[in-house]
N, C-alpha and C positions, 0 to 999 in steps of 0.2 A: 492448563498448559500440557501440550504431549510429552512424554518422557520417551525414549527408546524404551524404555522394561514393562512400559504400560501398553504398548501395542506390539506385532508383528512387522516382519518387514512389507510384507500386504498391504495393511493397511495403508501403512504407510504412504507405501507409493498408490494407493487409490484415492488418498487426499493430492497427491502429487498431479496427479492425472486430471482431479478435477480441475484443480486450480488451471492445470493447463489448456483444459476446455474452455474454461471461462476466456480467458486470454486468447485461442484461437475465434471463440464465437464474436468479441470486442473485435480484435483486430482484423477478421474478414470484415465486418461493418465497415471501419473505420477507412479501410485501405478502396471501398468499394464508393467512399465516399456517404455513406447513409449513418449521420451521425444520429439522428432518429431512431435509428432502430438500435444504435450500440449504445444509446441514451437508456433505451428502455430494458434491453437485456442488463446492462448494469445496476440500474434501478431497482429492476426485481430481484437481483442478486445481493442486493445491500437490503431490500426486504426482509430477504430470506437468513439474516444476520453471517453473510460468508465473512464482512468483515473483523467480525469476533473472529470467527475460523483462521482467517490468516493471519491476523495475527497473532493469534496465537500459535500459527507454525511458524511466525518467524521468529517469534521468540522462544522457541523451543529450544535453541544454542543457543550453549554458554559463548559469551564473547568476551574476548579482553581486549580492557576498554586502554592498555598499553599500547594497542596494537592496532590502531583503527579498528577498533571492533571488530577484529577478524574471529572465528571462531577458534576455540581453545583446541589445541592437539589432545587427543587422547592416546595414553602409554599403553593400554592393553589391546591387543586386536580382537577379540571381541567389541572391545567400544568401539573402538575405531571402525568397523565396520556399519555398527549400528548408524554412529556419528556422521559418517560419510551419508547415509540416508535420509537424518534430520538436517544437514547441511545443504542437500539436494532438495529435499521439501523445503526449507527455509528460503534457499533463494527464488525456487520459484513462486511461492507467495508474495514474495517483496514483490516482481516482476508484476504479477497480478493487482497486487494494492497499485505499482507504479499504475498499471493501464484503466485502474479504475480513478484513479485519481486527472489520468491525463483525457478522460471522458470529461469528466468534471471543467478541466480547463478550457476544455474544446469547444462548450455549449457557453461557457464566458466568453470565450474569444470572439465566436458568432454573434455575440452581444454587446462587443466593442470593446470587452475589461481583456488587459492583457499583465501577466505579470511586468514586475520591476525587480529591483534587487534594490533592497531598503536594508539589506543585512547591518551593516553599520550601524542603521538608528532604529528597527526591530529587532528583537528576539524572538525568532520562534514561529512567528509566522510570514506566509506568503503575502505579501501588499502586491493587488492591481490596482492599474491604473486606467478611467475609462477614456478612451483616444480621442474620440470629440469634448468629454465637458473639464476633461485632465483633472476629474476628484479622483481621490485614492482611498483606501480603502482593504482592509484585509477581510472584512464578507462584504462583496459587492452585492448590491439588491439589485435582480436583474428586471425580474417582475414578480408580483401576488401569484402566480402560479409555478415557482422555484421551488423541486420536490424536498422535504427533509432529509431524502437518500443524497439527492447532488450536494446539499450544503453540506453533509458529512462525509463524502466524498474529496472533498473540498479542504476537506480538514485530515487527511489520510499524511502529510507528510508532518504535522507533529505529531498524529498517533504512530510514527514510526521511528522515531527520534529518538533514538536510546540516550539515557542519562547516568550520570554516575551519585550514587552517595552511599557514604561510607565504605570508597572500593569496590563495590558490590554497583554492575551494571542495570539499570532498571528502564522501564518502559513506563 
């Protein structure tokens, strides 16, 4: 997990900066209509394990879980400054895991699965639904060549799903 006292404000924001390439290289794909090519940049991104990486910067704040999980204030300005920098890395990772994950749905969608909202009678995870055969389904099988990178992709909003036990916020 990053700590503010483990790195610099540098580093920092050059994790910040990646994360934000990745998301400008997804989104110029995406917006240009070549989900192919933001299939594959993401792919090789979830190869190259970024998503340990992000999430691990979004769980770098502390959140109170009183508070929507908003990030905890820090009393000294030192922290506070540091904090203002993990908080800025933290959001934008989430942002990234969102657009790595909204690859993931995009390449189901082209395949007929679309979400539902089963929240009421799931926990936890996403259920699609395929619009011609109407099966459902929380991993749809699209075809024998669906990479291990999308099916985990795929699974990016319970890896982000903060929980509570014993008070203490966890992932």
């Amino acid at each position: 997990m990053f700590r503010a006292d483990e790195g610099d404000g540098a580093s920092l924001r050059r994790l910040c900066s990646q994360a934000e390439c990745l998301r400008t290289r997804l989104r110029e794909r995406l917006d240009n209509g070549d989900l192919s090519s933001a299939i594959k940049i993401a792919e090789k991104s979830v190869e190259n394990n970024c998503i340990v990486a992000l999430l691990a910067m979004v769980q770098c704040v502390d959140r109170d879980f009183n508070d929507d999980f908003r990030p905890i204030a820090s009393s000294s300005p030192d922290d506070a400054a540091n904090a203002s920098i993990l908080n800025d890395m933290a959001d934008v990772a989430l942002l990234a895991l969102t657009d790595l994950y909204m690859i993931g749905e995009a390449y189901l969608k082209r395949n007929g699965w679309y979400p539902i909202d089963q929240s009421s009678s799931v926990a936890g995870g996403i259920m699609y639904e395929h619009h011609e055969s109407g099966e459902t389904s929380e991993e749809p099988i699209v075809d024998d060549n669906m990479s291990w990178q999308l099916k985990l992709m795929l699974s990016i909003p319970i890896l982000i799903e903060p929980g509570i036990v014993n008070g203490q916020v966890v992932w």
